[in-house]
PLY file of the C-alpha trace (Angstrom):
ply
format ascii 1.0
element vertex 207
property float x
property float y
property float z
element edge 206
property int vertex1
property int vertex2
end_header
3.26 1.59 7.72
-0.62 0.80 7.75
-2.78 2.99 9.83
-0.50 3.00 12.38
-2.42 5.74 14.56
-2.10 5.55 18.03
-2.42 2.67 18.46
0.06 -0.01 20.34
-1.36 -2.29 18.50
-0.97 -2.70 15.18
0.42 -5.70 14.10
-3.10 -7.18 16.06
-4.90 -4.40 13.93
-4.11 -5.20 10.51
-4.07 -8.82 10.93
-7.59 -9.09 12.75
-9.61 -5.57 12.03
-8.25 -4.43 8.46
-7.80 -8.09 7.58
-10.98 -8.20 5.22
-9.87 -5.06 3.00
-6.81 -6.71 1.60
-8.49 -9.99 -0.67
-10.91 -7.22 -1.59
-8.48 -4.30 -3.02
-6.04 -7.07 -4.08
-8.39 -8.53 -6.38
-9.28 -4.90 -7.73
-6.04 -3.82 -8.59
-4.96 -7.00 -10.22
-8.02 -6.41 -12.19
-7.83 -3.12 -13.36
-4.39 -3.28 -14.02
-4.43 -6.42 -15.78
-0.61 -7.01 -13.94
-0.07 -10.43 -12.80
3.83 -11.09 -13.47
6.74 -9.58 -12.98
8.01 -8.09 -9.64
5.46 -6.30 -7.17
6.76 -4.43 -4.77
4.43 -3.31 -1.39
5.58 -0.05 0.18
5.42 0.43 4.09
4.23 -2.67 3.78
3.43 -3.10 7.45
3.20 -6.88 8.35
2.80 -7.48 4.03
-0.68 -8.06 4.41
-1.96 -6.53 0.72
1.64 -8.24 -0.76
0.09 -11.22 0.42
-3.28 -10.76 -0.81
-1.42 -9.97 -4.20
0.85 -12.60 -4.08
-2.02 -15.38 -3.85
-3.98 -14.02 -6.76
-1.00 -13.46 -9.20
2.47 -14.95 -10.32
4.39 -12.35 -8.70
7.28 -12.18 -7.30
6.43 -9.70 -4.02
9.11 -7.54 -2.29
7.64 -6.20 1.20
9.41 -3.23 1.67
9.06 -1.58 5.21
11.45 0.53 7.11
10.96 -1.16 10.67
12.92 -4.37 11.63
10.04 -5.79 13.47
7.37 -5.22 10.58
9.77 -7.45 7.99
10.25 -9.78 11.02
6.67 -10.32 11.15
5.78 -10.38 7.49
8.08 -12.97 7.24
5.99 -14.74 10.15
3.17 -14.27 7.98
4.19 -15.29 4.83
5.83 -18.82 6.56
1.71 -18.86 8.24
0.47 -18.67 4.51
2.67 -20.80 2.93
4.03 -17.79 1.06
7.26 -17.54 1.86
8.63 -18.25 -1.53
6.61 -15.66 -3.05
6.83 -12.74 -0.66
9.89 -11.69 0.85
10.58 -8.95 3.43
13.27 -6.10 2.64
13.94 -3.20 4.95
14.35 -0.14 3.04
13.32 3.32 2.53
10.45 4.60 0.31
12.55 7.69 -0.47
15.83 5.22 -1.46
14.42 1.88 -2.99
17.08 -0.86 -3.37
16.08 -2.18 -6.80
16.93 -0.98 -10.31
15.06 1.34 -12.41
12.14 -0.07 -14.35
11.95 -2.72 -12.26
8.93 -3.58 -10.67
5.70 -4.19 -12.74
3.37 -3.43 -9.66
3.83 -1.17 -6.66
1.12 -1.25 -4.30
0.96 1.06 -0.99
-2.11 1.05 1.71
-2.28 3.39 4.34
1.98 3.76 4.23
1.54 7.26 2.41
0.39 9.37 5.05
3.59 8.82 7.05
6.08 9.21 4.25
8.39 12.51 4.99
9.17 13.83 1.45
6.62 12.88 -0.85
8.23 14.25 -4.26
11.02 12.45 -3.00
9.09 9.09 -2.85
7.19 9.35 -5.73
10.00 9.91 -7.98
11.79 6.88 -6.61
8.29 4.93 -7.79
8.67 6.02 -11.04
12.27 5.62 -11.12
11.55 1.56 -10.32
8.21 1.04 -12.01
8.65 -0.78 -15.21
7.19 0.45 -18.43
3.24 -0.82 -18.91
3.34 -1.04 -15.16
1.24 0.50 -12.91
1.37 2.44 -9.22
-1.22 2.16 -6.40
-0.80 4.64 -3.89
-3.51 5.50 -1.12
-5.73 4.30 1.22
-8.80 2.33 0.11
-10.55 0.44 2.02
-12.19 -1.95 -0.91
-16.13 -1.05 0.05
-17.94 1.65 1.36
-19.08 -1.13 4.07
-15.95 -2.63 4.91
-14.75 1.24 5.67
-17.83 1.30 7.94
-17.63 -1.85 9.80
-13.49 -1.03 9.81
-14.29 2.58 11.40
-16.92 1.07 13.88
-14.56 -1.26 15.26
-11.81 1.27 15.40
-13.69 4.17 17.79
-14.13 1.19 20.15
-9.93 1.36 20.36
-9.31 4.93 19.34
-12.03 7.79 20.18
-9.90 9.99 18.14
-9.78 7.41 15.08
-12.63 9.58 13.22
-10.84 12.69 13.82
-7.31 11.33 12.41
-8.86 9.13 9.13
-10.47 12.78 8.01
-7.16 14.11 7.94
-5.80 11.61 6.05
-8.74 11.59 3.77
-9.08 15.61 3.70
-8.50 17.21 0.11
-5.67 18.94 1.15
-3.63 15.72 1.75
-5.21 14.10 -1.40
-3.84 16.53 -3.23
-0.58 16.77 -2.03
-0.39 13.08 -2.73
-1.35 13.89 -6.21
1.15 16.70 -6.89
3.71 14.79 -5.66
2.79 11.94 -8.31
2.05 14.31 -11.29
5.47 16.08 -10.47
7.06 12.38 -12.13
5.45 12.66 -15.32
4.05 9.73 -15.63
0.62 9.63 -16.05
-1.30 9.82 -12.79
-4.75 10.09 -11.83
-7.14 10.21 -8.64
-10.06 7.24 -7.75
-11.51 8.89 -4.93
-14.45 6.73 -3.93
-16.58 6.58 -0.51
-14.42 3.42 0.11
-11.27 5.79 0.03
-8.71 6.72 -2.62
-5.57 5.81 -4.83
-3.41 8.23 -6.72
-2.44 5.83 -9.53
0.48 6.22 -12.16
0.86 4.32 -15.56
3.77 4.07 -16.43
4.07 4.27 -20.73
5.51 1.36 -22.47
0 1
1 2
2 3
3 4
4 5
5 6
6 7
7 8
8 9
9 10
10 11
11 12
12 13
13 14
14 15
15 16
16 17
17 18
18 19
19 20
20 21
21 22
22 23
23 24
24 25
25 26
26 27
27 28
28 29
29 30
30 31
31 32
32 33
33 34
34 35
35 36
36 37
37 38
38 39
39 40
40 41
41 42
42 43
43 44
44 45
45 46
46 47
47 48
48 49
49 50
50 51
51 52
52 53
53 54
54 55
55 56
56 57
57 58
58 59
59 60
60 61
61 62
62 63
63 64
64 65
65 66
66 67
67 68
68 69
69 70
70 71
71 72
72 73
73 74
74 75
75 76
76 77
77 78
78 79
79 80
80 81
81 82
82 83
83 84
84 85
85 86
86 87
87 88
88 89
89 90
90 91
91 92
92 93
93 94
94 95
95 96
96 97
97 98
98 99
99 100
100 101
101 102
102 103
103 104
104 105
105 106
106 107
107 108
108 109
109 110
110 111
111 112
112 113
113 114
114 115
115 116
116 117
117 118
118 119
119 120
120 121
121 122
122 123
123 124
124 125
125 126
126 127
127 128
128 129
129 130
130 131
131 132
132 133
133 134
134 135
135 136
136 137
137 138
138 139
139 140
140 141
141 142
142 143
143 144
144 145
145 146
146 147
147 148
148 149
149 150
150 151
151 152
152 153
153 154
154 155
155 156
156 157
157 158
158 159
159 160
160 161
161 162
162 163
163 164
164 165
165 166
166 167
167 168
168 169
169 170
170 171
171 172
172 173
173 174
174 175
175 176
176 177
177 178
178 179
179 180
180 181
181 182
182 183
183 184
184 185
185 186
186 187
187 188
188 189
189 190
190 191
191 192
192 193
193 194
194 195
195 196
196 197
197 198
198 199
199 200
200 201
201 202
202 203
203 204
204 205
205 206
């Protein structure tokens, strides 16, 4: 899920504070990837908000997968708010045993879900094992700009003094590149954007 923290309150958190990142990384990935058909798939989706974001720039058909009963309950609120709803469905399932087929998903996209996942070979491999050939994996937890990470951050202290303290260690290089690892151990193709807006381990996924 996204950033949880410690915070109680995190469906308030990504819809209000993180709301601004998701147009923003959306549109990047969609971009760079070039991907907009087929079936995208958002892991620990949280309340679906970067499914969302993907779902209104693309043609996609958007799974958001989380494994809590009250995040697909309210990305299903959220999608009905956006008029969404035919586009972006909620499914509760497990990173580390994904309910779809292999090679089935032209876009997987993941924010902030990664830190929390328990076996991250595991996870990865079941990415790869859905991904579809040509498609491509976004993993990580950009935050779009450099300012929107600021003005995020700023706001954040003001609810949790110890956010600082807990986004380093999800940003540190020892996590990145555990992350990593666990994506080059597929063998797809993987690589690291590490930017001062964040990161994404990103496969590619050969035709």
């Amino acid at each position: 899920m996204d950033e949880k923290g410690k915070s109680p309150g995190f469906p308030y958190i990504a819809e209000h504070i993180f709301a601004p990142i998701y147009p923003v990384i959306a549109a990047h990935i969609v971009k760079e990837s070039g991907i907009k058909q087929g079936m995208c798939l958002d892991l620990g989706c949280g309340i679906a908000s970067l499914g969302l974001a993907v779902a209104e720039l693309t043609d996609m058909q958007v799974y958001g997968v989380d494994f809590s009963t009250e995040m697909c309950r309210l990305s299903k609120d959220k999608a009905n708010r956006h008029f969404l709803s035919d586009k972006v469905v909620p499914l509760q399932a497990d990173v580390h045993l994904l309910p779809f087929r292999d090679n089935a998903a032209a876009l997987i996209v993941s924010r902030g879900s990664v830190f929390f996942w328990k076996d991250l070979p595991v996870a990865f491999r079941e990415i790869s094992r859905v991904l579809a050939p040509g498609g491509q994996a976004w993993i990580g937890g950009g935050f779009g700009t450099k300012e929107l990470k600021a003005q995020i951050s700023e706001q954040m202290v003001e609810i949790d003094p110890d956010w600082h303290t807990a986004s380093k260690k999800r940003l540190s290089p020892e996590t990145i590149r555990a992350i990593r690892e666990a994506g080059e151990r597929t063998e797809i193709p993987c690589h690291v954007v590490k930017d001062d807006s964040g990161f994404w381990v990103i496969l590619s996924k050969e035709e």
